[in-house]
C-alpha positions in Angstrom: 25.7 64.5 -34.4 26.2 67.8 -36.2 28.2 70.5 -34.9 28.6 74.2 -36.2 27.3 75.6 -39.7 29.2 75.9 -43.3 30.7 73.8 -46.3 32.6 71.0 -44.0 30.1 69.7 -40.5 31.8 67.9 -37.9 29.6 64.5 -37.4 29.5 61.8 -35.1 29.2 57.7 -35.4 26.8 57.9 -31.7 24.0 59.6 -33.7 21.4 61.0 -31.2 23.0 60.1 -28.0 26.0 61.6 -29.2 24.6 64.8 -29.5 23.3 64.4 -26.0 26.0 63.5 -24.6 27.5 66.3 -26.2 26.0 69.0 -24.4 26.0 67.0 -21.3 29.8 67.0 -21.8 29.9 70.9 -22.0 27.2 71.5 -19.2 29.8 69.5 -17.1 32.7 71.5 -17.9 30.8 74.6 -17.3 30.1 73.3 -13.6 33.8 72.3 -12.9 35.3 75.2 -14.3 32.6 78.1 -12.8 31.8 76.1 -9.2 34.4 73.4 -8.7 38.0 73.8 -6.9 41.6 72.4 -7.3 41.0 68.7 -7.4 37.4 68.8 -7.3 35.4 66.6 -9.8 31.9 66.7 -10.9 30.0 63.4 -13.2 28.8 64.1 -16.5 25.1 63.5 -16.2 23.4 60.6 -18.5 19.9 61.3 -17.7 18.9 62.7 -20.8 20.3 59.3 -22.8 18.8 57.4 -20.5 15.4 59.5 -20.9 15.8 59.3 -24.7 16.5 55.6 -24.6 13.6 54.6 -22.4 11.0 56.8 -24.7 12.5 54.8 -27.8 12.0 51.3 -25.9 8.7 52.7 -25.3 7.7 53.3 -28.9 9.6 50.1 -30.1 8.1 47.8 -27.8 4.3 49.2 -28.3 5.0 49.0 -32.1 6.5 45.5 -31.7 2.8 44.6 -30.3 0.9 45.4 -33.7 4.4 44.3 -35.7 2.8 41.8 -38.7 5.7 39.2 -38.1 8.1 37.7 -35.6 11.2 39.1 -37.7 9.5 42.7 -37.2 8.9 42.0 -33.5 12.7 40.9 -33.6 13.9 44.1 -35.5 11.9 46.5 -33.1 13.3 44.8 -30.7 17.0 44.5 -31.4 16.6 48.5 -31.9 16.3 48.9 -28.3 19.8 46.9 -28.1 21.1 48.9 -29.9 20.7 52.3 -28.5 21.8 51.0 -25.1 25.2 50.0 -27.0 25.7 53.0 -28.4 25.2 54.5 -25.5 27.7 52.6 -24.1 30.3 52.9 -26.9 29.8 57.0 -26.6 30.7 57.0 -22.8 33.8 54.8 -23.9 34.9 56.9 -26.6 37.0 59.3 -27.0 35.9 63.0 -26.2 37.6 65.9 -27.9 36.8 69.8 -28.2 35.2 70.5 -31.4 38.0 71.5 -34.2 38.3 74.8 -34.8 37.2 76.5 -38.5 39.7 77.4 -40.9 38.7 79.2 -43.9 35.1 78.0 -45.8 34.2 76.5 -42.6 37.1 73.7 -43.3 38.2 71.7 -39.8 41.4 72.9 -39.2 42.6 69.4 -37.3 41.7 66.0 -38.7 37.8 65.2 -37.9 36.9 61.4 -36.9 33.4 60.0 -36.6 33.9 57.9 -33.6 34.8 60.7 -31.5 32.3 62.5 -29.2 33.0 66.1 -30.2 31.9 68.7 -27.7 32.0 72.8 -27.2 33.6 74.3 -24.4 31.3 77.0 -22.7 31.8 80.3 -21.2 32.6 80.1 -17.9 32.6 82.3 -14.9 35.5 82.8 -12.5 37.9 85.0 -11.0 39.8 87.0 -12.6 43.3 87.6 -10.9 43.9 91.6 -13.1 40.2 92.5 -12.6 39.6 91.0 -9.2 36.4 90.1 -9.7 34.6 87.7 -11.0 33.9 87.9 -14.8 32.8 85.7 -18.1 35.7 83.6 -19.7 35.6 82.7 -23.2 37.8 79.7 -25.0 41.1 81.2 -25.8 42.6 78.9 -29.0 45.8 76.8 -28.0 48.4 75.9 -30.7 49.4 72.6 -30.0 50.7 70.4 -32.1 48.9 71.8 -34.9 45.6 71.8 -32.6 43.7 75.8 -32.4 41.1 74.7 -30.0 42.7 73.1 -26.8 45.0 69.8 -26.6 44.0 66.3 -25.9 46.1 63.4 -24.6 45.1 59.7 -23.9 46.6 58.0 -21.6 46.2 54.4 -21.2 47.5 52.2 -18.6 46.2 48.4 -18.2 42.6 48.4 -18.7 41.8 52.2 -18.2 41.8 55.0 -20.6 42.4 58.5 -19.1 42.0 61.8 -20.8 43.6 64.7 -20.0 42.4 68.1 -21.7 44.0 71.4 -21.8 41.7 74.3 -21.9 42.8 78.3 -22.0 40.2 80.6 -20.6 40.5 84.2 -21.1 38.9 87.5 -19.0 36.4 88.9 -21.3 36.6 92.2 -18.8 40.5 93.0 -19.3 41.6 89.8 -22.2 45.0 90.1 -20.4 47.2 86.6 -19.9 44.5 83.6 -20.0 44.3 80.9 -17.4 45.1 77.7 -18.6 43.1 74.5 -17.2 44.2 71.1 -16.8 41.0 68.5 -16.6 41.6 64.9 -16.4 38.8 62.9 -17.6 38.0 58.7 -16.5 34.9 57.1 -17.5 32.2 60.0 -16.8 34.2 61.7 -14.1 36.0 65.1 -15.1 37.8 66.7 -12.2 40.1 70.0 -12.3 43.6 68.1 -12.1 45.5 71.8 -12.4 45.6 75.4 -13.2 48.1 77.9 -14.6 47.8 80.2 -11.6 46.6 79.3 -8.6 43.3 80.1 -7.3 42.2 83.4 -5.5 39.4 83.0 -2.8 38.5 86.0 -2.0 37.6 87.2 1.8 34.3 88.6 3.5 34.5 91.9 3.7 33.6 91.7 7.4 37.0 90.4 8.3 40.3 92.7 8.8 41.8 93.2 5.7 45.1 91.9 7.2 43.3 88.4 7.8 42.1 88.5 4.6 45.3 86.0 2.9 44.8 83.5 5.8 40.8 83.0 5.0 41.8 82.7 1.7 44.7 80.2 1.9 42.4 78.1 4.2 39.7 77.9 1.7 42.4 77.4 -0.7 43.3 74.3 1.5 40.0 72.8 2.4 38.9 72.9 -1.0 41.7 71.0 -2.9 41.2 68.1 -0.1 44.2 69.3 2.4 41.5 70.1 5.6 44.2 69.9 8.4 46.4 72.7 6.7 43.0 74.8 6.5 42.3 74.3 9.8 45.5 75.8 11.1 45.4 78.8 8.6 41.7 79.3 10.4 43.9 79.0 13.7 46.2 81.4 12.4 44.0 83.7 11.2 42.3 84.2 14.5 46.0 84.3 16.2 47.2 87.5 13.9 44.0 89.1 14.7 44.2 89.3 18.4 48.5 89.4 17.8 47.3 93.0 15.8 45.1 94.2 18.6 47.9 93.7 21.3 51.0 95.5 18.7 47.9 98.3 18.7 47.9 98.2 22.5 44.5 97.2 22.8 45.4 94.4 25.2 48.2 94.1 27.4 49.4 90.5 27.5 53.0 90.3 27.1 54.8 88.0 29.7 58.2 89.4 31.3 60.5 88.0 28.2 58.0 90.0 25.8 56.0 86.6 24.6 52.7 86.1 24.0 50.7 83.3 24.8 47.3 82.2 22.7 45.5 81.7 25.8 46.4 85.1 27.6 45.6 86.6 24.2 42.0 84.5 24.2 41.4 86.0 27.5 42.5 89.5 27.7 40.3 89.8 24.0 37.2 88.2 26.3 37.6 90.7 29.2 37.3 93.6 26.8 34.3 92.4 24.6 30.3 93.1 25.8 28.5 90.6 28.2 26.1 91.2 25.2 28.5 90.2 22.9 29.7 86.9 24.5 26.2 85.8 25.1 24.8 86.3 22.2 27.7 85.0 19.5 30.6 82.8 18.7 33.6 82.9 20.5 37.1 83.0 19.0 38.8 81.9 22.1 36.1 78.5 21.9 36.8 78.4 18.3 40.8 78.5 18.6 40.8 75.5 21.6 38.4 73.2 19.2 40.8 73.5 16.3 44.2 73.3 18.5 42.7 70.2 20.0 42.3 69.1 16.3 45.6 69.6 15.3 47.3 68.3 18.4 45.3 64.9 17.3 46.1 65.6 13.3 42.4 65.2 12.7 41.5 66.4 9.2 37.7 67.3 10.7 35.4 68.4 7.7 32.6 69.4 9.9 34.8 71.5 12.5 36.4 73.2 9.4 32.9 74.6 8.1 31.9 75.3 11.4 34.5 77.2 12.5 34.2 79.1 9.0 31.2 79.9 9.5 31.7 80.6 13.3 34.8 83.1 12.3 32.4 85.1 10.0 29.6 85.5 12.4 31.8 86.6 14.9 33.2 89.0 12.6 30.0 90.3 11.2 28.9 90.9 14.7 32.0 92.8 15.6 30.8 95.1 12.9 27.5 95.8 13.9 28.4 96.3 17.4 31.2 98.7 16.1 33.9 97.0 18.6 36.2 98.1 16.0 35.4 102.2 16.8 35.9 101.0 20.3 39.4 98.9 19.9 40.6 102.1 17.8 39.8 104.3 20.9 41.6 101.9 23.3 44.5 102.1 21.1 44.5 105.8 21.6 44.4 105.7 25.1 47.0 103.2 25.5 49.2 104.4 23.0 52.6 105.1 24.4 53.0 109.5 24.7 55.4 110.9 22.5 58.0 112.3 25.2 58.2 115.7 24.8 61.5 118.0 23.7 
Protein backbone atom coordinates (compact mmCIF):
# COMPACT_ATOMS: atom_id res chain seq x y z
CA UNK A 1 0.00 0.00 0.00
CA UNK A 2 1.09 3.50 -1.06
CA UNK A 3 -0.05 6.48 0.62
CA UNK A 4 0.40 10.19 -0.42
CA UNK A 5 2.83 11.60 -3.21
CA UNK A 6 6.63 12.98 -2.89
CA UNK A 7 10.38 11.84 -2.13
CA UNK A 8 9.50 9.48 1.04
CA UNK A 9 5.83 7.04 0.45
CA UNK A 10 4.41 5.44 3.38
CA UNK A 11 3.99 1.56 2.40
CA UNK A 12 2.48 -1.37 3.71
CA UNK A 13 3.63 -5.29 4.31
CA UNK A 14 -0.55 -6.31 3.51
CA UNK A 15 -0.10 -5.25 -0.16
CA UNK A 16 -3.47 -5.03 -1.86
CA UNK A 17 -5.73 -5.90 0.98
CA UNK A 18 -4.04 -3.33 2.90
CA UNK A 19 -4.95 -0.80 0.72
CA UNK A 20 -8.41 -1.99 0.99
CA UNK A 21 -8.65 -2.19 4.14
CA UNK A 22 -7.37 1.09 4.19
CA UNK A 23 -10.14 3.01 2.90
CA UNK A 24 -12.49 0.72 4.56
CA UNK A 25 -10.84 1.94 7.73
CA UNK A 26 -11.52 5.64 6.88
CA UNK A 27 -15.06 5.02 5.36
CA UNK A 28 -15.74 3.63 8.90
CA UNK A 29 -14.50 6.48 10.70
CA UNK A 30 -16.39 8.81 8.50
CA UNK A 31 -19.67 6.83 9.63
CA UNK A 32 -18.90 6.91 13.39
CA UNK A 33 -17.85 10.35 13.54
CA UNK A 34 -20.76 12.05 11.04
CA UNK A 35 -23.81 9.39 12.05
CA UNK A 36 -22.88 7.58 15.30
CA UNK A 37 -23.42 8.86 19.04
CA UNK A 38 -21.59 8.67 22.42
CA UNK A 39 -20.87 4.96 22.73
CA UNK A 40 -22.13 3.99 19.54
CA UNK A 41 -19.99 1.63 17.29
CA UNK A 42 -20.07 0.81 13.75
CA UNK A 43 -17.88 -2.58 11.96
CA UNK A 44 -15.32 -1.85 9.45
CA UNK A 45 -16.63 -3.58 6.48
CA UNK A 46 -14.44 -6.51 4.69
CA UNK A 47 -16.44 -6.97 1.72
CA UNK A 48 -14.23 -5.60 -0.66
CA UNK A 49 -11.21 -8.08 0.65
CA UNK A 50 -13.34 -10.69 0.65
CA UNK A 51 -14.51 -9.61 -3.10
CA UNK A 52 -10.84 -9.20 -4.06
CA UNK A 53 -9.93 -12.51 -2.58
CA UNK A 54 -12.59 -14.58 -4.07
CA UNK A 55 -11.88 -13.08 -7.83
CA UNK A 56 -8.01 -14.00 -7.16
CA UNK A 57 -9.13 -17.75 -6.03
CA UNK A 58 -11.10 -17.50 -9.10
CA UNK A 59 -8.17 -16.80 -11.48
CA UNK A 60 -5.78 -19.08 -9.49
CA UNK A 61 -7.78 -22.00 -9.44
CA UNK A 62 -8.89 -21.70 -13.38
CA UNK A 63 -5.15 -21.21 -14.07
CA UNK A 64 -4.27 -24.13 -11.81
CA UNK A 65 -6.53 -26.27 -14.36
CA UNK A 66 -4.18 -25.64 -17.50
CA UNK A 67 -0.94 -25.35 -14.94
CA UNK A 68 1.83 -27.86 -16.83
CA UNK A 69 2.87 -29.49 -13.45
CA UNK A 70 1.67 -30.53 -9.99
CA UNK A 71 4.27 -27.94 -8.29
CA UNK A 72 2.44 -25.17 -10.49
CA UNK A 73 -1.05 -26.45 -9.53
CA UNK A 74 0.52 -26.34 -5.88
CA UNK A 75 1.96 -22.74 -6.26
CA UNK A 76 -1.44 -21.37 -7.75
CA UNK A 77 -2.83 -22.90 -5.12
CA UNK A 78 -0.90 -21.91 -2.08
CA UNK A 79 -1.48 -18.23 -3.47
CA UNK A 80 -5.03 -18.39 -2.55
CA UNK A 81 -3.64 -19.30 1.14
CA UNK A 82 -1.95 -16.75 1.17
CA UNK A 83 -4.24 -13.81 0.56
CA UNK A 84 -6.64 -15.18 3.09
CA UNK A 85 -3.63 -14.89 5.68
CA UNK A 86 -2.84 -11.65 4.89
CA UNK A 87 -6.05 -10.78 5.15
CA UNK A 88 -6.08 -12.06 8.43
CA UNK A 89 -2.71 -10.58 9.63
CA UNK A 90 -4.08 -6.86 8.31
CA UNK A 91 -7.32 -7.19 10.56
CA UNK A 92 -4.78 -8.11 13.37
CA UNK A 93 -2.43 -5.48 12.94
CA UNK A 94 -1.95 -2.53 14.12
CA UNK A 95 -3.90 0.57 12.50
CA UNK A 96 -2.42 4.00 12.74
CA UNK A 97 -3.32 7.46 11.02
CA UNK A 98 -1.08 8.15 8.20
CA UNK A 99 2.15 10.24 9.49
CA UNK A 100 2.09 13.55 8.66
CA UNK A 101 4.74 15.28 5.98
CA UNK A 102 7.48 17.24 7.12
CA UNK A 103 9.53 19.06 4.62
CA UNK A 104 10.41 17.07 1.00
CA UNK A 105 7.48 14.93 1.71
CA UNK A 106 9.71 13.25 4.78
CA UNK A 107 7.34 11.26 7.50
CA UNK A 108 7.51 13.27 10.32
CA UNK A 109 6.92 10.07 12.89
CA UNK A 110 8.79 6.75 12.42
CA UNK A 111 6.97 4.72 9.41
CA UNK A 112 6.65 0.72 9.83
CA UNK A 113 5.55 -1.66 7.07
CA UNK A 114 3.44 -3.90 9.16
CA UNK A 115 1.13 -1.28 10.09
CA UNK A 116 -2.15 -0.65 8.29
CA UNK A 117 -1.87 3.13 7.64
CA UNK A 118 -5.09 4.92 7.01
CA UNK A 119 -6.55 8.76 6.31
CA UNK A 120 -8.86 10.26 8.52
CA UNK A 121 -11.80 11.89 6.37
CA UNK A 122 -13.82 14.99 6.67
CA UNK A 123 -16.56 14.62 8.67
CA UNK A 124 -19.78 16.33 9.26
CA UNK A 125 -21.23 17.27 12.60
CA UNK A 126 -22.34 19.94 14.78
CA UNK A 127 -20.68 22.55 15.43
CA UNK A 128 -21.25 24.00 19.05
CA UNK A 129 -19.96 28.20 17.90
CA UNK A 130 -21.84 27.92 14.46
CA UNK A 131 -24.83 25.86 15.55
CA UNK A 132 -25.09 24.08 12.77
CA UNK A 133 -23.91 21.46 11.24
CA UNK A 134 -20.72 21.99 9.08
CA UNK A 135 -17.55 19.98 7.45
CA UNK A 136 -14.72 19.06 9.90
CA UNK A 137 -11.30 18.69 8.75
CA UNK A 138 -8.27 16.74 10.80
CA UNK A 139 -6.83 19.19 13.04
CA UNK A 140 -2.81 17.93 13.76
CA UNK A 141 -2.28 16.85 17.49
CA UNK A 142 1.31 17.11 19.01
CA UNK A 143 1.67 14.18 20.99
CA UNK A 144 4.57 12.82 21.87
CA UNK A 145 6.23 13.95 18.85
CA UNK A 146 3.02 12.58 16.77
CA UNK A 147 1.33 15.79 14.26
CA UNK A 148 -1.47 13.65 13.01
CA UNK A 149 -3.53 12.25 15.98
CA UNK A 150 -2.20 9.79 18.91
CA UNK A 151 -2.34 6.09 19.11
CA UNK A 152 -2.15 3.81 22.20
CA UNK A 153 -2.31 -0.08 22.41
CA UNK A 154 -3.56 -1.59 25.03
CA UNK A 155 -3.23 -5.10 25.68
CA UNK A 156 -4.68 -7.18 28.34
CA UNK A 157 -4.58 -11.18 28.24
CA UNK A 158 -5.32 -12.21 24.75
CA UNK A 159 -6.90 -8.90 23.38
CA UNK A 160 -5.32 -5.97 21.77
CA UNK A 161 -7.34 -2.71 22.08
CA UNK A 162 -6.59 0.58 20.32
CA UNK A 163 -7.48 3.67 21.38
CA UNK A 164 -7.17 6.75 18.79
CA UNK A 165 -7.30 10.36 19.44
CA UNK A 166 -8.57 12.42 16.66
CA UNK A 167 -9.11 16.48 16.66
CA UNK A 168 -11.72 17.73 14.29
CA UNK A 169 -11.97 21.32 13.55
CA UNK A 170 -15.20 23.63 12.09
CA UNK A 171 -14.24 24.52 8.75
CA UNK A 172 -17.25 27.30 9.01
CA UNK A 173 -15.70 29.37 12.12
CA UNK A 174 -11.92 27.04 12.86
CA UNK A 175 -12.52 28.09 16.43
CA UNK A 176 -11.49 25.36 19.42
CA UNK A 177 -11.62 21.82 17.74
CA UNK A 178 -13.44 18.86 19.12
CA UNK A 179 -11.29 16.24 20.13
CA UNK A 180 -12.51 12.36 19.69
CA UNK A 181 -11.74 9.47 21.52
CA UNK A 182 -12.34 5.98 19.36
CA UNK A 183 -11.50 2.76 20.79
CA UNK A 184 -10.90 0.20 18.35
CA UNK A 185 -11.17 -4.13 19.07
CA UNK A 186 -10.85 -6.52 16.26
CA UNK A 187 -13.02 -4.61 13.38
CA UNK A 188 -15.26 -2.81 15.82
CA UNK A 189 -14.56 1.06 16.22
CA UNK A 190 -16.99 2.75 18.53
CA UNK A 191 -16.96 6.59 19.86
CA UNK A 192 -15.59 5.82 23.52
CA UNK A 193 -15.52 9.98 24.18
CA UNK A 194 -15.62 13.52 23.17
CA UNK A 195 -14.06 16.81 24.31
CA UNK A 196 -17.43 18.42 24.59
CA UNK A 197 -20.34 16.82 24.86
CA UNK A 198 -22.89 16.46 22.18
CA UNK A 199 -25.64 19.03 21.13
CA UNK A 200 -28.91 17.40 19.65
CA UNK A 201 -30.64 19.90 18.48
CA UNK A 202 -34.66 20.26 18.76
CA UNK A 203 -37.60 20.29 16.17
CA UNK A 204 -38.45 23.48 15.63
CA UNK A 205 -42.14 22.54 16.22
CA UNK A 206 -41.58 22.22 19.86
CA UNK A 207 -41.46 25.33 22.53
CA UNK A 208 -38.31 26.62 22.56
CA UNK A 209 -38.28 26.19 26.42
CA UNK A 210 -38.60 22.27 25.84
CA UNK A 211 -36.13 22.43 23.54
CA UNK A 212 -32.96 21.30 26.43
CA UNK A 213 -35.17 18.34 27.62
CA UNK A 214 -35.63 16.82 23.85
CA UNK A 215 -32.20 17.21 23.57
CA UNK A 216 -30.87 15.75 26.87
CA UNK A 217 -33.26 12.78 26.16
CA UNK A 218 -31.77 12.06 22.86
CA UNK A 219 -28.62 12.78 24.44
CA UNK A 220 -29.56 9.80 26.84
CA UNK A 221 -31.11 7.30 24.49
CA UNK A 222 -28.42 7.52 22.29
CA UNK A 223 -25.26 6.83 24.52
CA UNK A 224 -27.33 3.53 25.81
CA UNK A 225 -28.92 5.24 29.16
CA UNK A 226 -32.99 4.77 27.73
CA UNK A 227 -34.59 4.99 31.24
CA UNK A 228 -33.02 8.56 31.93
CA UNK A 229 -34.39 9.56 28.24
CA UNK A 230 -37.52 8.44 28.99
CA UNK A 231 -38.02 10.67 32.02
CA UNK A 232 -36.46 13.78 30.30
CA UNK A 233 -39.47 12.88 27.52
CA UNK A 234 -41.63 12.83 30.82
CA UNK A 235 -40.27 15.92 31.76
CA UNK A 236 -40.46 17.58 28.86
CA UNK A 237 -44.10 17.12 28.43
CA UNK A 238 -44.50 18.08 32.32
CA UNK A 239 -42.76 21.86 31.83
CA UNK A 240 -44.92 22.26 28.91
CA UNK A 241 -48.29 21.96 30.36
CA UNK A 242 -46.34 23.49 34.04
CA UNK A 243 -45.78 26.75 31.33
CA UNK A 244 -49.34 26.90 30.15
CA UNK A 245 -50.79 26.89 33.77
CA UNK A 246 -47.78 29.86 35.09
CA UNK A 247 -49.46 31.61 31.75
CA UNK A 248 -52.88 30.95 33.14
CA UNK A 249 -54.08 28.95 30.46
CA UNK A 250 -55.27 26.29 32.80
CA UNK A 251 -56.38 26.60 36.20
CA UNK A 252 -55.26 23.53 38.15
CA UNK A 253 -53.65 24.50 41.26
CA UNK A 254 -55.01 22.55 44.44
CA UNK A 255 -55.62 24.62 47.72
CA UNK A 256 -51.80 24.43 48.98
CA UNK A 257 -50.85 25.89 45.40
CA UNK A 258 -49.55 22.18 43.91
CA UNK A 259 -49.94 20.85 40.84
CA UNK A 260 -50.69 17.46 40.02
CA UNK A 261 -49.56 15.66 36.44
CA UNK A 262 -52.90 14.21 36.12
CA UNK A 263 -55.08 17.55 36.82
CA UNK A 264 -52.58 19.18 34.47
CA UNK A 265 -53.18 16.06 31.72
CA UNK A 266 -56.78 16.89 32.04
CA UNK A 267 -57.39 20.48 32.30
CA UNK A 268 -54.85 20.58 28.83
CA UNK A 269 -57.53 17.83 27.31
CA UNK A 270 -60.61 19.95 28.14
CA UNK A 271 -59.17 22.85 26.31
CA UNK A 272 -57.84 21.17 23.10
CA UNK A 273 -60.36 20.43 19.80
CA UNK A 274 -62.61 17.17 19.65
CA UNK A 275 -60.80 17.39 16.26
CA UNK A 276 -57.61 17.48 17.73
CA UNK A 277 -57.98 14.56 20.16
CA UNK A 278 -59.38 12.36 17.51
CA UNK A 279 -57.26 12.83 15.11
CA UNK A 280 -53.64 12.82 16.98
CA UNK A 281 -51.39 11.70 19.84
CA UNK A 282 -52.13 12.46 23.22
CA UNK A 283 -49.69 13.79 25.72
CA UNK A 284 -51.73 12.86 28.66
CA UNK A 285 -51.56 8.91 26.99
CA UNK A 286 -48.03 9.51 26.31
CA UNK A 287 -47.09 10.75 29.94
CA UNK A 288 -49.11 7.54 31.76
CA UNK A 289 -47.16 4.96 29.26
CA UNK A 290 -43.85 6.35 30.28
CA UNK A 291 -44.72 6.88 34.19
CA UNK A 292 -45.86 3.31 34.11
CA UNK A 293 -42.29 2.60 32.62
CA UNK A 294 -40.45 4.29 35.10
CA UNK A 295 -42.45 3.13 38.15
CA UNK A 296 -41.32 -0.60 36.69
CA UNK A 297 -37.47 0.86 35.81
CA UNK A 298 -38.10 -0.50 32.37
CA UNK A 299 -35.38 0.85 29.95
CA UNK A 300 -38.22 0.32 26.91
CA UNK A 301 -36.41 0.99 23.40
CA UNK A 302 -39.66 0.83 21.48
CA UNK A 303 -41.76 3.13 23.94
CA UNK A 304 -38.77 5.69 23.82
CA UNK A 305 -39.09 6.03 19.87
CA UNK A 306 -42.56 6.04 20.07
CA UNK A 307 -43.21 8.45 22.37
CA UNK A 308 -40.52 10.61 20.30
CA UNK A 309 -42.12 10.36 17.64
CA UNK A 310 -45.64 10.65 19.30
CA UNK A 311 -44.26 14.15 21.09
CA UNK A 312 -43.41 15.61 17.61
CA UNK A 313 -46.53 14.86 15.96
CA UNK A 314 -48.46 16.17 18.61
CA UNK A 315 -46.42 19.16 18.44
CA UNK A 316 -46.49 19.63 14.72
CA UNK A 317 -50.12 19.36 14.85
CA UNK A 318 -50.40 22.02 17.59
CA UNK A 319 -48.82 24.16 14.95
CA UNK A 320 -50.98 23.66 12.21
CA UNK A 321 -54.05 24.00 14.13
CA UNK A 322 -52.51 27.25 15.71
CA UNK A 323 -53.57 26.12 19.42
CA UNK A 324 -50.72 28.24 20.21
CA UNK A 325 -52.64 31.69 18.84
CA UNK A 326 -55.36 30.31 20.89
CA UNK A 327 -53.47 29.44 24.36
CA UNK A 328 -51.86 33.14 23.93
CA UNK A 329 -55.45 34.49 23.86
CA UNK A 330 -56.50 32.43 26.87
CA UNK A 331 -53.62 33.84 28.66
CA UNK A 332 -54.92 37.24 27.95
CA UNK A 333 -58.19 36.69 29.22
CA UNK A 334 -57.08 35.04 32.30
CA UNK A 335 -54.37 37.19 33.08
CA UNK A 336 -54.76 38.71 36.38
CA UNK A 337 -55.96 42.95 35.84
CA UNK A 338 -53.44 45.26 36.85
CA UNK A 339 -55.45 46.98 39.92
CA UNK A 340 -55.77 50.35 39.12
CA UNK A 341 -54.20 53.64 41.09
Amino acid sequence: MTKRSGLFAVTSAHGKIGELLSVAVTQAFQDLLTNKHLYQSVEVSVAAIDEYIKERADAEYKAAEYAGSDRQKESRLREVTEQVKQKKNALEAIWAVTPAMGAFGVPQTTVEANIVYFELPTIYTLCPTCDGRWPFNPFPLHLEDRTSSGEAVVHHMDDAVEVFVCAYQCQACKTEPLVFLIRRRGVKLTLAGRSRIESVPAPAVLPKHVHGFYSDALIAHNAGKTLPGLFMLRVLIEQFWADLERRHVLIVRDERGRLHADQLADAYNDILPREFKDRFPSLGKIYEDISDCLHDARADIKLFEKSQQEIIEHFDARRVMKLDAEDDQRAAAKAPKAKAR
